[in-house]
C-alpha angles and dihedrals in degrees: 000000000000136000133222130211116218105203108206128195094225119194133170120224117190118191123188120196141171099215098118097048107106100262116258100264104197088204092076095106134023134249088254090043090056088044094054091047088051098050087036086048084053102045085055100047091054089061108262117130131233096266086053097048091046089056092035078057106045085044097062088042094252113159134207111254083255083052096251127141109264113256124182094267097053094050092051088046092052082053097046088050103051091048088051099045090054084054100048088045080044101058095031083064102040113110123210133199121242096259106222120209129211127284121247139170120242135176141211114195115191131170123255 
């Protein structure tokens, strides 16, 4: 009995994709909603603080989206959110390139 030896060119290739992330739905929040964020993002850059910009809020009548006076906690969610919801658009529209390993020679050896 004699054995054989199958010599074999072996490579890796490694793909990332995004295609079962929820797709980015740009309804999520209403005209009103974005205007608020934005009014509430540019309160806080200029240096007020979330209790501020709640009673900045509840002062001019502005609601939250369930109709509720504005309190601290509120205001630093709507900003959270909205960071997390750009990242998650961020990464469900990110593209990779196929990562291709090395090459390297392997056998297999069986007997006849």
């Amino acid at each position: 009995m004699r054995g054989e030896y199958a010599y074999f060119l072996r490579f890796q290739i490694t793909q990332r994709f995004n295609d079962l992330i929820i797709p980015y739905n740009p309804r999520n929040w209403s005209e009103e909603q974005q205007e608020t964020h934005d009014l509430i993002k540019s309160l806080h850059d200029g240096g007020l603080g979330y209790r501020k910009i709640a009673q900045h809020l509840n002062e001019k009548g502005i609601k939250t989206a369930k109709g509720n006076d504005w309190k601290n906690t509120q205001v630093y969610s709507v900003l959270k959110r909205y960071e997390e919801k750009m990242f998650r658009q961020q990464i469900a529209t990110t593209k990779y390139e196929p990562v291709w390993s090395k090459m390297w020679l392997d056998y297999i050896y069986w007997m006849n």
